[in-house]
C-alpha positions as CSV (number, residue, x, y, z in Angstrom):
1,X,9.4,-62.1,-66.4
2,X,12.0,-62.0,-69.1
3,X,12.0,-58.5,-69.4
4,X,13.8,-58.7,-66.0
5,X,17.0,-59.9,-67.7
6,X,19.2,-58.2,-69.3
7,X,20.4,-58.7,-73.0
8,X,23.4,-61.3,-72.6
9,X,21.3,-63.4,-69.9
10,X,18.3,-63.3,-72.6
11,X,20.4,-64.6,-75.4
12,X,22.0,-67.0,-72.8
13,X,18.2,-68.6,-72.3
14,X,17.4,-68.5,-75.9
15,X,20.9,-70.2,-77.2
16,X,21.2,-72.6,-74.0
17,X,17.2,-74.0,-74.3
18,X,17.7,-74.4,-78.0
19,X,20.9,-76.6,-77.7
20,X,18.8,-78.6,-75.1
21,X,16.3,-78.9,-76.9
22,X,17.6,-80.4,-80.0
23,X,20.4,-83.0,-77.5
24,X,17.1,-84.4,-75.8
25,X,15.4,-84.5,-79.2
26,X,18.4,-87.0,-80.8
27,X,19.0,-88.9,-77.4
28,X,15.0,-89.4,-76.7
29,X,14.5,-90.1,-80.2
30,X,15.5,-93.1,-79.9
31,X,14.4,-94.3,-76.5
32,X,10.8,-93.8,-78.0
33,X,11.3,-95.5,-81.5
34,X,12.9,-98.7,-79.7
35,X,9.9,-100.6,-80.5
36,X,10.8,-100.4,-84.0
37,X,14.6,-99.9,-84.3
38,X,15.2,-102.8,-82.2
39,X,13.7,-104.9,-84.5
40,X,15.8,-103.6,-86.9
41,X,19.1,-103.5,-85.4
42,X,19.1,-106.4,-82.8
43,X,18.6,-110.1,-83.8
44,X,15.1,-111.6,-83.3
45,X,14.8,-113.6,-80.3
46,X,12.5,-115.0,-77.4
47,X,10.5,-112.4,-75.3
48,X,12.2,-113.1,-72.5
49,X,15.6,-112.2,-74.2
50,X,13.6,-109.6,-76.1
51,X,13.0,-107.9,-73.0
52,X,16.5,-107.8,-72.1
53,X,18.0,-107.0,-75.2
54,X,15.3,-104.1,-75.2
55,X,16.8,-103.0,-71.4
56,X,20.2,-103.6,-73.1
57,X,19.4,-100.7,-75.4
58,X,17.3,-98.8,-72.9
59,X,20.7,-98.4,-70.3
60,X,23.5,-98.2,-73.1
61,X,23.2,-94.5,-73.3
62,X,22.9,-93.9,-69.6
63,X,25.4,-97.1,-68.3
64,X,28.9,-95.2,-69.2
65,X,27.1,-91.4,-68.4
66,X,29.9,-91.4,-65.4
67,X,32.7,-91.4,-67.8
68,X,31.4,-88.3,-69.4
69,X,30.7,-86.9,-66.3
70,X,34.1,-87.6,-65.5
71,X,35.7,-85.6,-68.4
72,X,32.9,-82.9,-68.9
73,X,33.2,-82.4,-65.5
74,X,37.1,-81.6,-66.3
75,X,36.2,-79.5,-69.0
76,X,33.9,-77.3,-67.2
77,X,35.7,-76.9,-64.1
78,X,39.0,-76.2,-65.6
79,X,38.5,-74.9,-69.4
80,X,35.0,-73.5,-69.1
81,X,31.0,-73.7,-69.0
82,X,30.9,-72.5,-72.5
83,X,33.6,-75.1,-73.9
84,X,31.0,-77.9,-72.9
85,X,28.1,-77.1,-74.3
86,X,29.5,-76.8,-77.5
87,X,31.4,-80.0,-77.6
88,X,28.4,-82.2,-76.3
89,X,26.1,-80.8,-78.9
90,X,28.5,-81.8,-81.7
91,X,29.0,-85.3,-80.4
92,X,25.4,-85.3,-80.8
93,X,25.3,-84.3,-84.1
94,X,28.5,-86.9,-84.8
95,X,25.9,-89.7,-83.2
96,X,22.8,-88.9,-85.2
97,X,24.8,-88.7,-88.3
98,X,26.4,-92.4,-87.8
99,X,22.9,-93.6,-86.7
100,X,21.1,-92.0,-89.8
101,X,23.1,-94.1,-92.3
102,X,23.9,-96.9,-90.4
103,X,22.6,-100.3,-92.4
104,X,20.2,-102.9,-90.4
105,X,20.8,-105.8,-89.0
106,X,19.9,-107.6,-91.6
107,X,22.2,-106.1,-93.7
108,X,25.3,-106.4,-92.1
109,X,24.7,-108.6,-89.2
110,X,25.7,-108.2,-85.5
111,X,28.1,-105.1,-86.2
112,X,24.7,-103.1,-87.2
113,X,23.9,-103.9,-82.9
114,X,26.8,-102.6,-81.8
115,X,27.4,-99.5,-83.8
116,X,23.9,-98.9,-82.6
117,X,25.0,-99.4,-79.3
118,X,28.1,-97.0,-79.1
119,X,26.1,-94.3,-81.0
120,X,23.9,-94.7,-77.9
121,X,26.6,-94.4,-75.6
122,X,28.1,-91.9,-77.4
123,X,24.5,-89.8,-76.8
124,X,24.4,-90.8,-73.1
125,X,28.1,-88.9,-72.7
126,X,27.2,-86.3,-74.6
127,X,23.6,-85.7,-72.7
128,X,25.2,-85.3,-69.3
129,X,27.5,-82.7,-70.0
130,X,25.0,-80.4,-71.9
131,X,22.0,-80.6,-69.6
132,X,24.0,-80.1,-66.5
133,X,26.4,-77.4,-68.2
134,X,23.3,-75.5,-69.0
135,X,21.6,-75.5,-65.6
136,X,25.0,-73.9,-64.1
137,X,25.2,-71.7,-67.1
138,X,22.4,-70.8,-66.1
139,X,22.7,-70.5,-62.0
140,X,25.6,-68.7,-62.8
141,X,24.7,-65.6,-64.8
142,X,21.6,-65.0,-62.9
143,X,20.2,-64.2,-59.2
144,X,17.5,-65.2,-57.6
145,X,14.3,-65.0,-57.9
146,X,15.1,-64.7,-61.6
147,X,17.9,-68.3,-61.1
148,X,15.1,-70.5,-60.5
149,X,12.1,-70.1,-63.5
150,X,15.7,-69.4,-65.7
151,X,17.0,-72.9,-64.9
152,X,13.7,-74.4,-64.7
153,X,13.2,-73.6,-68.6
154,X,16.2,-75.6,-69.1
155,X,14.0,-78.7,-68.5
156,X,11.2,-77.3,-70.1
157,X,13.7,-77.9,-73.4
158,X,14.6,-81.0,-72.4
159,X,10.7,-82.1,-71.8
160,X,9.9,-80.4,-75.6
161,X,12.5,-82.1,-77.0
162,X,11.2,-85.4,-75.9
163,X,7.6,-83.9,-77.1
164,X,9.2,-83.5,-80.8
165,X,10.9,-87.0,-80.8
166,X,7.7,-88.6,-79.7
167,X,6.3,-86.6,-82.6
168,X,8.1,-87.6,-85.3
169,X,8.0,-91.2,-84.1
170,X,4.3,-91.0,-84.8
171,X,4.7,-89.6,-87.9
172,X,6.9,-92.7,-88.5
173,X,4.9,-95.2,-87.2
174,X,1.7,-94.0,-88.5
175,X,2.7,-91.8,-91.6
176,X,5.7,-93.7,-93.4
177,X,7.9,-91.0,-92.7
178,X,12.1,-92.1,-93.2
179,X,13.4,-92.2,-89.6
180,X,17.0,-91.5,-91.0
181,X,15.2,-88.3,-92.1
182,X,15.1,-87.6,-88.6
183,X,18.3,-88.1,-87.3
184,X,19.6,-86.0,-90.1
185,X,17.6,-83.3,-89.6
186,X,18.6,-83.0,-85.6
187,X,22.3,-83.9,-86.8
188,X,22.4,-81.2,-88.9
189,X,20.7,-78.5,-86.7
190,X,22.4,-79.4,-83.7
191,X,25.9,-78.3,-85.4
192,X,23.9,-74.9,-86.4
193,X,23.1,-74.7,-82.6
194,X,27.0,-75.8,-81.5
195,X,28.3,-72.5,-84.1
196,X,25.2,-70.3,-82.4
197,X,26.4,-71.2,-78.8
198,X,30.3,-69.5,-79.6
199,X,28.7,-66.3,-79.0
200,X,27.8,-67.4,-75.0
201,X,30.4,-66.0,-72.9
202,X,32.2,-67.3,-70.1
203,X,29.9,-67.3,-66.6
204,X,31.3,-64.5,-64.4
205,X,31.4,-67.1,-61.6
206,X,33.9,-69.1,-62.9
207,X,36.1,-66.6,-64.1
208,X,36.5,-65.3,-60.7
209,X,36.4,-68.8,-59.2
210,X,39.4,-69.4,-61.8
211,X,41.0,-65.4,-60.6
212,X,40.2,-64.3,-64.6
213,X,38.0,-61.8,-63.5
214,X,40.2,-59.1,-62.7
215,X,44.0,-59.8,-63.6
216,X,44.8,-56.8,-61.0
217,X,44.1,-59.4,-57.9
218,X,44.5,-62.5,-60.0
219,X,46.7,-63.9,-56.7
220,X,43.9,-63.0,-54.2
221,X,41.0,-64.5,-56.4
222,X,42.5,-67.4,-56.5
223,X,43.7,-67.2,-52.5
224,X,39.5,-67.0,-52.0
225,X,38.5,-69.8,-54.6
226,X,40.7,-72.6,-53.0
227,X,39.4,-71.4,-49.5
228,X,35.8,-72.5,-51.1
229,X,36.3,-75.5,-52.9
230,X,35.6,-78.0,-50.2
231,X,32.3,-80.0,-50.9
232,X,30.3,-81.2,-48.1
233,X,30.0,-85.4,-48.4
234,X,26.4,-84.7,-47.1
235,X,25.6,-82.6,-49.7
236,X,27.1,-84.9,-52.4
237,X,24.9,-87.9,-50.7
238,X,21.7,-86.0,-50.9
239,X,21.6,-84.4,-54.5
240,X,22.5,-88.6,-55.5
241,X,19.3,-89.2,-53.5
242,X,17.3,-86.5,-55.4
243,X,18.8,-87.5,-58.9
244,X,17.5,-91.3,-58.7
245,X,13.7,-90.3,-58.4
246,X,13.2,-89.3,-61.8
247,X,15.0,-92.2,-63.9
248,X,12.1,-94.2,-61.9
249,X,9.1,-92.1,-62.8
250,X,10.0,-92.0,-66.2
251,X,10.6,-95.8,-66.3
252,X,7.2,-96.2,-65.2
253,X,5.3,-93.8,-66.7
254,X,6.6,-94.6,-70.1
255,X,8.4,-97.7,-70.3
256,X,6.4,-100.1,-67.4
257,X,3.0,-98.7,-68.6
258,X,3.9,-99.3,-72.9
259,X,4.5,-102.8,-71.9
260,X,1.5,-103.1,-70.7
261,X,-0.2,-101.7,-73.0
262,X,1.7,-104.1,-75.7
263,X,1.3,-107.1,-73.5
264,X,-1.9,-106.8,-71.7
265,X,-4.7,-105.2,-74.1
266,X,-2.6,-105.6,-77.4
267,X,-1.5,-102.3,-78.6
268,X,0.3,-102.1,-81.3
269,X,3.9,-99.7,-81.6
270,X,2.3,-96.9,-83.0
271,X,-0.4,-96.9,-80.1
272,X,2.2,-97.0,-77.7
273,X,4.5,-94.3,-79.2
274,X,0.7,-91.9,-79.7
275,X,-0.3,-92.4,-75.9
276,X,3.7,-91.6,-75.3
277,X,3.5,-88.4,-77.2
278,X,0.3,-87.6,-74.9
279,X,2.2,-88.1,-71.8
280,X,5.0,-85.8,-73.1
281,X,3.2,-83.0,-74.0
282,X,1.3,-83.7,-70.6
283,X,5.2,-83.4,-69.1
284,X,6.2,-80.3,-71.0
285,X,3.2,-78.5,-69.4
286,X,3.9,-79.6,-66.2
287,X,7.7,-78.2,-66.2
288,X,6.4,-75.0,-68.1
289,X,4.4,-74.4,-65.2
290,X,6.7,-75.3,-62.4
291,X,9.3,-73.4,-63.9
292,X,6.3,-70.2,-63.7
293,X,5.5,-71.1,-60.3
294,X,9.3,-70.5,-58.8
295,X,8.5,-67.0,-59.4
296,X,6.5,-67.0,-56.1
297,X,7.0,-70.0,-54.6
298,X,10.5,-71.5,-53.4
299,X,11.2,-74.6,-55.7
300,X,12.2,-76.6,-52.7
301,X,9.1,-76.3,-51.8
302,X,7.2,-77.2,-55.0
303,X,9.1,-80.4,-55.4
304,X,8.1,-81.4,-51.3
305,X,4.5,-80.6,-52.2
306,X,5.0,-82.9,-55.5
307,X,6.4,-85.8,-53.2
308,X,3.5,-85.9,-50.9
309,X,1.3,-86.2,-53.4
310,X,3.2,-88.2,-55.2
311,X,4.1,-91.1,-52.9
312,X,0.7,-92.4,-51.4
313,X,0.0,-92.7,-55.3
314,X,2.7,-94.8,-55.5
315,X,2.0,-97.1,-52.3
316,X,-0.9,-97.8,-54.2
317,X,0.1,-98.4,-57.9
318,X,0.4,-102.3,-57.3
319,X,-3.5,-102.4,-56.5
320,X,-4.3,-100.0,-59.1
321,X,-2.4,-102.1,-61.7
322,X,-4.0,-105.3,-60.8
323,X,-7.4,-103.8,-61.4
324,X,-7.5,-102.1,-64.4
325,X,-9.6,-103.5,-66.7
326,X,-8.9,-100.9,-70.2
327,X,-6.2,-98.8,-72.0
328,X,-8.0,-95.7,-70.7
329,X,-7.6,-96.1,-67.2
330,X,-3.7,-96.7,-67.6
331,X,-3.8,-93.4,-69.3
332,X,-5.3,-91.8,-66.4
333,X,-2.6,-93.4,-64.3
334,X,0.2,-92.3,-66.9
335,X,-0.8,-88.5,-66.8
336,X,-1.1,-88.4,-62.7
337,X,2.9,-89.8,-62.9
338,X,4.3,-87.5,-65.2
339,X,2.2,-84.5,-63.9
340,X,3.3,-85.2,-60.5
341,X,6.6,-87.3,-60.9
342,X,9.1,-87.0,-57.9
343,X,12.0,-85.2,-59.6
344,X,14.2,-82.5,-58.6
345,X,12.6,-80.4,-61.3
346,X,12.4,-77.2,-60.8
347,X,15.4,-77.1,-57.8
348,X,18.3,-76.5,-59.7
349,X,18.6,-73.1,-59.4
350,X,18.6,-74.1,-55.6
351,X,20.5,-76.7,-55.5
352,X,23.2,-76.1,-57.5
353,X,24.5,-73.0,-55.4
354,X,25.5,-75.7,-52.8
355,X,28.5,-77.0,-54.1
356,X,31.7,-74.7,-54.6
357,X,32.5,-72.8,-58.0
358,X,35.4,-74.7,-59.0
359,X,33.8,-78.1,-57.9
360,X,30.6,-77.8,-59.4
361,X,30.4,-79.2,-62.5
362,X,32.4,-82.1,-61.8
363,X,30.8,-83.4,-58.7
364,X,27.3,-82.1,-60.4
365,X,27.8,-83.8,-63.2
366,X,29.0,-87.4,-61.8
367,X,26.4,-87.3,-59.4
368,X,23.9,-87.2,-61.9
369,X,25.2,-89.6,-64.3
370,X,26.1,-92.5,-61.2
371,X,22.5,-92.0,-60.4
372,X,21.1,-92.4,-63.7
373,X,23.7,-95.0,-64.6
374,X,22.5,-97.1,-61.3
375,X,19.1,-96.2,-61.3
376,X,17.9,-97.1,-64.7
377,X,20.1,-100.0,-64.8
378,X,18.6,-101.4,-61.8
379,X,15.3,-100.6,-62.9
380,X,14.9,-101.7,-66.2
381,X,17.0,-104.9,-65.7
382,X,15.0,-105.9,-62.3
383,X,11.4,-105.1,-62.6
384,X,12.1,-107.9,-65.5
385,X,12.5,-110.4,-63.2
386,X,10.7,-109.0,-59.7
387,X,7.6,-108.5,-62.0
388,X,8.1,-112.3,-63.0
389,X,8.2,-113.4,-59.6
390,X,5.6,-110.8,-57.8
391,X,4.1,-109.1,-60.0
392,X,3.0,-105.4,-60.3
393,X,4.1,-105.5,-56.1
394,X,7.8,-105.5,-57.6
395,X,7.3,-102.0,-58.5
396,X,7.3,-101.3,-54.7
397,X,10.9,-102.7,-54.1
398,X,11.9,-99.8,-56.5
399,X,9.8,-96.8,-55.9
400,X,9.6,-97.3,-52.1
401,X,13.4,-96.9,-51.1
402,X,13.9,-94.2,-53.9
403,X,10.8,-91.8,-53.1
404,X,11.5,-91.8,-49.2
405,X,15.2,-91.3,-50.0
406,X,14.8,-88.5,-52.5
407,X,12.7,-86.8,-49.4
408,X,15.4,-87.2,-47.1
409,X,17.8,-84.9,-49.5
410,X,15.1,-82.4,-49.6
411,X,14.9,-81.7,-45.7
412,X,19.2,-81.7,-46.0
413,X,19.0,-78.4,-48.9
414,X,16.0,-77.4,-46.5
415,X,18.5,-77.1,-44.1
416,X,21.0,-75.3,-46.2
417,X,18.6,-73.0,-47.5
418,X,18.1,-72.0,-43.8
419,X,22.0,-71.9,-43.1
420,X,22.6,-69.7,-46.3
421,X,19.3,-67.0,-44.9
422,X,20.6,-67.0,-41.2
423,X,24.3,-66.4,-42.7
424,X,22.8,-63.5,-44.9
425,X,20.7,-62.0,-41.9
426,X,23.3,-61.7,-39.7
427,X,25.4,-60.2,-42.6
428,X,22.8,-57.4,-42.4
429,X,22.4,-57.1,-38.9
430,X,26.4,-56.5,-38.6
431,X,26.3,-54.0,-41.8
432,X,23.7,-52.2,-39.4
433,X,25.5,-52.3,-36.8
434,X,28.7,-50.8,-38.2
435,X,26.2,-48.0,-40.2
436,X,24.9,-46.7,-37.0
437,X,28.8,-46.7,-35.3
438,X,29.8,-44.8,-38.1
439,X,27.1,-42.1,-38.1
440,X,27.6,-41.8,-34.1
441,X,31.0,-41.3,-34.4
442,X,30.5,-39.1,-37.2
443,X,27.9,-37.3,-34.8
């Protein structure tokens, strides 16, 4: 399969997965040591405030993800793909570095919980702008069928990245290995990956989009780019829809179910962060294969096949819960959810072609951070208190809405995907057409 692309679109892959990579590796890092670096850099309260403080730190990098979707999206639409991509992977670096030699809480107090808490900010800003600039990178300087395993492998980063973190948080938790050893390691390689990616070059899409392509008809590339930069406020509506389902999966999967664990059969944080690292290499696969799959089976359909099996699963997670009686079982439940998680994983490729060149990134972008922004924040911050007052049931105020309304947005790029074939049949028909009128007139 890779030997279908040609030399710049392989180095693309290579230099765009490896910058992934290594920004999911510093930003997930975190999320899946939080059962120790809370402890040591917020102060030690009640569980109840625990549990907030906890969501507190959970949301922080994903609550201001609009703002950087907001001037990434600038950046990319106006300055360049390739300008992004290298900018959010140094802020990355310039986060891990802060957080690597940052003192505790007990060391300098209160300050210690928010520096932590802007350094995770400053990784939520940084996050949006590189995983989305990627996929369009991506979408961009390739065709389909090659577009859709391409962009797929740009999640399979993200996914091994999150493997990697998990990794070295076990080694942490169970070997004695420095954490700041870790955030200086992915500091420092993520500025090698930020010098590596200078050698991308521009996506021919937006140069034309921007009338770079060809200075000759600079006036009339630019005449046909602002015919096309009108973006359809259904469209907008239904990639929000598809964007909220994974924040939700992954809440569950690895959040919901480590509490339980903690709470219910009295795992410690290095149980929790080794049945994590499980459930992420179970996740890499899962991508890996997806992104395989595109190459004979349309990803829109993949990800409707993943929500019907997905969703009576999750109609039924409340009774499931109630009744499980051992660690093992959870497992079980764990690797059905991130095996078959409702995400828009591996539609990009798809989905980003519906929205205009020089609009892309910015509506991309924002839509993606709002709905992570909303989604998490919602999620982690209410299923404290819905689980309080209903239990396990609480979980169904959350997935229910979500799941139905991420399947709604696939039947509306359903329906574009059948616009866009229709459009490009009748093309055909009339290039026909005129062929034969030609050759009789030649005749």
């Amino acid at each position: 399969m890779i030997n279908s692309l040609n030399r710049q679109q392989k180095e693309a892959v290579g230099l765009l997965q490896t910058g992934t990579f290594l920004e999911y590796f510093d930003l997930m890092l975190y999320v899946h040591m939080a059962v120790l670096l809370n402890e040591l850099f917020f102060p030690k309260t009640d569980p109840h405030t625990a549990s907030l403080l906890a969501a507190f730190a959970f949301c922080s990098a994903f609550v201001l993800r609009p703002f950087g979707a907001l001037i990434f999206g600038w950046i990319g639409d106006n300055i360049g793909r390739k300008a992004t991509v290298i900018i959010t992977t140094l802020m990355m670096s310039l986060s891990c570095i802060i957080m690597a030699n940052l003192p505790t809480y007990s060391q300098i107090g209160i300050l210690a919980t928010w520096i932590i808490t802007f350094c995770r900010i400053l990784q939520g800003l940084s996050s949006i702008g590189e995983i989305i600039g990627a996929e369009i990178y991506m979408t961009e300087i390739t065709k389909p069928p090659m577009r859709y395993p391409a962009v797929g492998f740009i999640a399979c980063a993200s996914a091994f990245g999150s493997v990697a973190a998990l990794g070295i948080a076990t080694l942490v938790t169970t070997s004695g290995f420095n954490w700041r050893i870790a955030f200086w390691t992915g500091a420092a390689i993520a500025v090698i990956g930020s010098i590596a990616r200078i050698r991308l070059r521009e996506t021919p899409d937006f140069l034309k989009a921007k009338g770079l392509s060809n200075p000759v008809n600079k006036s009339s590339d630019i005449q046909v780019s602002k015919q096309m930069i009108k973006v359809n406020k259904e469209t907008t509506f239904a990639y929000f829809l598809l964007s909220c389902s994974w924040p939700v999966c992954f809440f569950f999967s690895y959040i919901y179910c480590g509490n339980i664990l903690k709470d219910t059969f009295g795992y410690t944080a290095e149980q929790v962060i080794h049945q994590n690292l499980l459930l992420a290499i179970t996740e890499f696969i899962s991508f890996l294969l997806l992104a395989f799959l595109t190459c004979r089976i349309h990803p829109l359909i993949i990800i409707k096949a993943k929500f019907f099996i997905f969703f009576p699963f999750s109609l039924s997670l409340p009774f499931i819960l109630n009744h499980i009686h051992d660690p093992s079982t959870l497992m079980i439940v764990q690797l059905f959810s991130v095996l078959f998680m409702v995400t828009d994983v591996p539609a990009g490729g798809v989905i980003y072609t519906h929205f205009p060149v020089l609009k892309r990134f910015a509506y991309t972008s924002f839509l993606h951070a709002i709905s992570r922004s909303v989604t998490y924040t919602f999620t982690s911050f209410g299923l404290v208190y819905l689980t309080e007052w209903i239990g396990h049931y609480g979980l169904l105020i959350v997935m229910v809405p979500t799941y139905l309304s991420f399947y709604w947005g696939i039947k509306h790029f359903e329906k574009l995907e059948q616009q866009n074939s229709n459009t490009n049949n009748q093309k055909l028909d009339n290039a026909k057409v005129l062929k034969t009128d030609s050759k009789i007139k030649i005749a």
